[in-house]
C-alpha positions as CSV (number, residue, x, y, z in Angstrom):
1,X,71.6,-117.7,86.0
2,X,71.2,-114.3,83.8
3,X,68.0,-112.8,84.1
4,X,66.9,-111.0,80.9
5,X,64.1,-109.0,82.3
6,X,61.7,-108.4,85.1
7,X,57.8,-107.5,84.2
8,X,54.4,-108.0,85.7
9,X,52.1,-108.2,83.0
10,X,48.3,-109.0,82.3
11,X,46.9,-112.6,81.9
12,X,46.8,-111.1,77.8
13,X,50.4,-110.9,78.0
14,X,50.4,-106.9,78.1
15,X,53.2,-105.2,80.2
16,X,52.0,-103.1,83.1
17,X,55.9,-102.6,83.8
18,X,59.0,-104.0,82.3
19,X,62.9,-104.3,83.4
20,X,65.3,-104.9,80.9
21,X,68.5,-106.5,82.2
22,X,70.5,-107.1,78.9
23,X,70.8,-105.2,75.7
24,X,67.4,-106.0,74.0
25,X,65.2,-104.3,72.0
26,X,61.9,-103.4,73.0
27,X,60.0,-105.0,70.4
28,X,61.9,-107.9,71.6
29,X,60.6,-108.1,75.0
30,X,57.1,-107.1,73.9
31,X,56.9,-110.0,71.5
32,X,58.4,-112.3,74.0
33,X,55.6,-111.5,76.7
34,X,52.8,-111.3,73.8
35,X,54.0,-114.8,73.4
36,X,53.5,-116.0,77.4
37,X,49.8,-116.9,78.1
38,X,50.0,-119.7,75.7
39,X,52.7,-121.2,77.6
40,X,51.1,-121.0,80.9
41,X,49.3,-123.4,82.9
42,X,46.4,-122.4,85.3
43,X,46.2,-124.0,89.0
44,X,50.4,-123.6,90.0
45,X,51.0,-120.6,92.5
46,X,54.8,-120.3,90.4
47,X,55.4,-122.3,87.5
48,X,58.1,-122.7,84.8
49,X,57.2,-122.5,81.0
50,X,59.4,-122.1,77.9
51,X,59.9,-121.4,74.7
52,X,62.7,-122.3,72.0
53,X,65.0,-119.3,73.0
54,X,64.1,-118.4,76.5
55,X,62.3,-119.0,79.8
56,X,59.4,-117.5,81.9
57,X,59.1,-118.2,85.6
58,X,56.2,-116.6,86.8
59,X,53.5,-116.1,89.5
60,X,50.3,-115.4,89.6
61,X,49.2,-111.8,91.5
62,X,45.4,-112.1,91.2
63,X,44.7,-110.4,87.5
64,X,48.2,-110.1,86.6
65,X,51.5,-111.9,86.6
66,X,55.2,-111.3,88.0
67,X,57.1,-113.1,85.2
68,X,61.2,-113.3,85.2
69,X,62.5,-113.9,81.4
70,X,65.8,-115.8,81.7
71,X,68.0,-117.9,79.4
72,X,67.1,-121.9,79.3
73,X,70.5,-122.3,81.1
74,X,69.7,-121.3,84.5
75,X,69.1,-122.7,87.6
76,X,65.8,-123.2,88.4
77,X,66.0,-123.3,91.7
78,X,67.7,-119.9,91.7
79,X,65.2,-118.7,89.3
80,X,62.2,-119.6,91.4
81,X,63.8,-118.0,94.7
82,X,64.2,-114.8,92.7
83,X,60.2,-115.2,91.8
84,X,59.7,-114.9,95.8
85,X,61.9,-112.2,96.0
86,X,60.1,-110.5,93.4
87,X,56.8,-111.2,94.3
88,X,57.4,-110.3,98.3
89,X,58.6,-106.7,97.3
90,X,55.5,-106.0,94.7
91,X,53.4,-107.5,97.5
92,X,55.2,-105.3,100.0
93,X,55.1,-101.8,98.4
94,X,51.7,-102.0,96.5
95,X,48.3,-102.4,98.2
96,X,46.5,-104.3,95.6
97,X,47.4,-105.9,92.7
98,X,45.7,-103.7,90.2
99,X,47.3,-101.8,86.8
100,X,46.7,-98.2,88.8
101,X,48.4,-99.5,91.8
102,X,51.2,-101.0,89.9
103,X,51.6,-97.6,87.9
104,X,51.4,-95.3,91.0
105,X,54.4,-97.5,92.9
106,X,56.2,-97.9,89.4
107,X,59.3,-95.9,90.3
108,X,59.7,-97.6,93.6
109,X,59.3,-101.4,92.2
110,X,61.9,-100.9,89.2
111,X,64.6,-98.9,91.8
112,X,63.6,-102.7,93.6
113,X,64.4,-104.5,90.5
114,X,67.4,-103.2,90.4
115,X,68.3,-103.6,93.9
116,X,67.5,-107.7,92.7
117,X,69.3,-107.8,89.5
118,X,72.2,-106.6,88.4
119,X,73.5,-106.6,84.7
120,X,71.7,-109.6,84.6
121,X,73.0,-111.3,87.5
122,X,71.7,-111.7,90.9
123,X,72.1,-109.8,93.6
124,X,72.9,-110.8,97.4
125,X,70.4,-109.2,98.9
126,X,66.9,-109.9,100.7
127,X,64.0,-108.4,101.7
128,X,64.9,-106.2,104.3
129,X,67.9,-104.8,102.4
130,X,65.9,-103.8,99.3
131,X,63.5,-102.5,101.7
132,X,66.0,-100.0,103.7
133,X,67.6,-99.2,100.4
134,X,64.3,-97.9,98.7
135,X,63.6,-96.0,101.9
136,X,67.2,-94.5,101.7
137,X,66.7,-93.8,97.6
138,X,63.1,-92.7,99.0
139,X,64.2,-90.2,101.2
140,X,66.8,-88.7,99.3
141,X,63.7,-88.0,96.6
142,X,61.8,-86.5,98.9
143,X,64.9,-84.1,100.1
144,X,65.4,-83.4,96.5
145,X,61.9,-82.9,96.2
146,X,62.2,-80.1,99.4
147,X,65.1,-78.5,97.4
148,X,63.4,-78.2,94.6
149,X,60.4,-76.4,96.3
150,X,62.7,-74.1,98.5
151,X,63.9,-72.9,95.1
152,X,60.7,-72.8,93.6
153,X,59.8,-70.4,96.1
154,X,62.7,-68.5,96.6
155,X,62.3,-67.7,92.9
156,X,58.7,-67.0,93.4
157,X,60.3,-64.4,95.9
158,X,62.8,-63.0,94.1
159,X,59.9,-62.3,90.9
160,X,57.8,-60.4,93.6
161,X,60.7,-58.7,94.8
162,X,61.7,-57.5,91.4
163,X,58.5,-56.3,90.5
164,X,57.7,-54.0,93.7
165,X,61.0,-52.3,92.9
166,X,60.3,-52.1,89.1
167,X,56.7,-50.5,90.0
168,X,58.5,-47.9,92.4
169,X,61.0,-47.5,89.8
170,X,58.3,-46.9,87.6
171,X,56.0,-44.4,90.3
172,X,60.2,-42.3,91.2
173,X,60.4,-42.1,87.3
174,X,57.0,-40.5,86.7
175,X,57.4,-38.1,90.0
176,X,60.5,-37.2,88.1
177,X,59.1,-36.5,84.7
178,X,56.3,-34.5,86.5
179,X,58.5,-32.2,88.2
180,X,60.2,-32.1,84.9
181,X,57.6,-30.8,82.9
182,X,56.7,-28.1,85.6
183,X,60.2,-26.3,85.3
184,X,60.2,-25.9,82.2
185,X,56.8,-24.3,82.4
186,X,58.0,-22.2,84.8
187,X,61.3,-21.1,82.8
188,X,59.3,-20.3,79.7
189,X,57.2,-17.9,81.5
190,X,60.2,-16.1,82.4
191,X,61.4,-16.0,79.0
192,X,58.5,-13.7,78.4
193,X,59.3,-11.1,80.9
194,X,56.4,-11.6,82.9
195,X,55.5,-13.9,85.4
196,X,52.3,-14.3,87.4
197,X,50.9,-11.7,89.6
198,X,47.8,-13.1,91.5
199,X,45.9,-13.7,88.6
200,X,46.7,-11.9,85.7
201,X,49.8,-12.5,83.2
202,X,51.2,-9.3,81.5
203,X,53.5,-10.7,78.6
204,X,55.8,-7.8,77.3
205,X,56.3,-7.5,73.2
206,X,59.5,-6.5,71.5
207,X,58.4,-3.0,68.3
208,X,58.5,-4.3,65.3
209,X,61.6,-3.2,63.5
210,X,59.0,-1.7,60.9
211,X,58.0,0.6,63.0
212,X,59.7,3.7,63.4
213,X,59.4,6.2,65.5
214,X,58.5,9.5,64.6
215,X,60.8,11.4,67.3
216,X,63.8,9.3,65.6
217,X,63.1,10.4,61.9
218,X,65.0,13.6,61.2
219,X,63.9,14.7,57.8
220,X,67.0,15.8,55.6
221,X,67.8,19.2,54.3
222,X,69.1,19.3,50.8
223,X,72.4,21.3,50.7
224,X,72.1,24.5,49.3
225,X,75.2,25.0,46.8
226,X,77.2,28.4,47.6
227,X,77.9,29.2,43.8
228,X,73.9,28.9,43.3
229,X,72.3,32.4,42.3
230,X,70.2,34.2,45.1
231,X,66.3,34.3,45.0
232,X,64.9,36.8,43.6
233,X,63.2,39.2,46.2
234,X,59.7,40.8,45.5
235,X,59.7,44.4,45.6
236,X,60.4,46.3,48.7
237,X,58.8,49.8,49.5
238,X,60.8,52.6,50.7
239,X,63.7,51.5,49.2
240,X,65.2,53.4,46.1
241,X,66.0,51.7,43.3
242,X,70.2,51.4,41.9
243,X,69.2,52.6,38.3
244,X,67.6,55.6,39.7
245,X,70.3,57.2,41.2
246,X,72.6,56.3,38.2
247,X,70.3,59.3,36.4
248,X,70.3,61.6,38.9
């Protein structure tokens, strides 16, 4: 037998959830299980129906159906002990047969499905196997699902970590730049000549080179030449005069 795909669906024909086994397109399958209610017959727990290309072996789970699409070729017989296997394992892992249960349990019933069908072909397998191999798939998800919030956390850590030393990174910095500032106050001060003494500051001021001190300026002398004349003096009493004497 070759099993094309694996679906329960509505009594409309809608998918809740669909296997495909074989290389088919979606619109395919979708047209395929559109076409089901008008091939089905009410009153059968599991019945056969087909179509021109294909055919559905189903069974009803209250509002919806488990339906297996395979090729008019196959064994019936296989095909309808599938449809147990089928049903038993969406009967065992969902509570009810509703569209919310059926989505909630989706990943568990198509790792099932798989577990069934293989590339088409049936599987060796019952209940129990499936069973301990979804538990074994299950419980490597949930140990993959520990991993992943060990690292979460750890990361959550490492972000908490990075911003305590950032802030005191930030708090040594500013001390830093503080005590900064404060030397160089200091140092200009000194550059000044003064300092503080108690209270008051006493700055010190270079003169002006305008300014020049009086006790530096030496006013200059003009020269007198040697081959100048002499002054004349005023007259002089007591004194007798040269052209006098040149008479006498």
């Amino acid at each position: 037998m070759v099993v094309l795909a694996a679906a329960v669906v509505t009594k409309s024909g809608k998918p809740v959830i669909s296997r495909q086994f074989r290389q088919m397109p979606r619109s395919r399958i979708e047209g395929l299980l559109a076409s089901f209610p008008k091939l089905t017959s009410t009153g059968q727990q599991h019945t056969i129906a087909e179509n021109e290309h294909v055919r559905f072996v189903y069974q009803p789970l209250d509002e919806l159906f488990i339906v297996l699409i395979t090729n008019r070729q196959s064994n019936i017989l296989q095909d309808i002990e599938s449809l147990h296997l089928f049903a038993r394992i969406v009967t065992d892992i969902c509570h009810s047969f509703d569209e919310a249960d059926i989505f909630r349990n989706a990943f568990e019933l198509l790792c099932a499905f798989d577990e069934i069908i293989s590339v088409g072909y049936r599987e060796n397998v019952n209940l129990s196997q499936v069973k301990s191999s979804i538990e074994m798939e299950s419980h490597e998800e949930r140990i993959q699902e520990i991993i992943a919030k060990n690292k979460e956390a750890e990361a959550k850590e490492e972000l908490k970590r990075r911003a305590k030393q950032f802030e005191m990174q930030r708090k040594e910095a500013q001390k830093r730049g503080q005590e900064f500032m404060q030397g160089n106050f200091k140092s200009s001060n000194n550059s000044f000549g003064g300092g503080y003494s108690g209270q008051s500051f006493s700055p010190s001021f270079e003169t002006s080179p305008t300014n020049i001190s009086r006790e530096t300026y030496t006013p200059v002398e003009t020269a007198v030449s040697a081959d100048a004349p002499p002054k004349p003096k005023g007259m002089q009493l007591g004194r007798k005069s040269k052209t006098v004497n040149l008479f006498e």
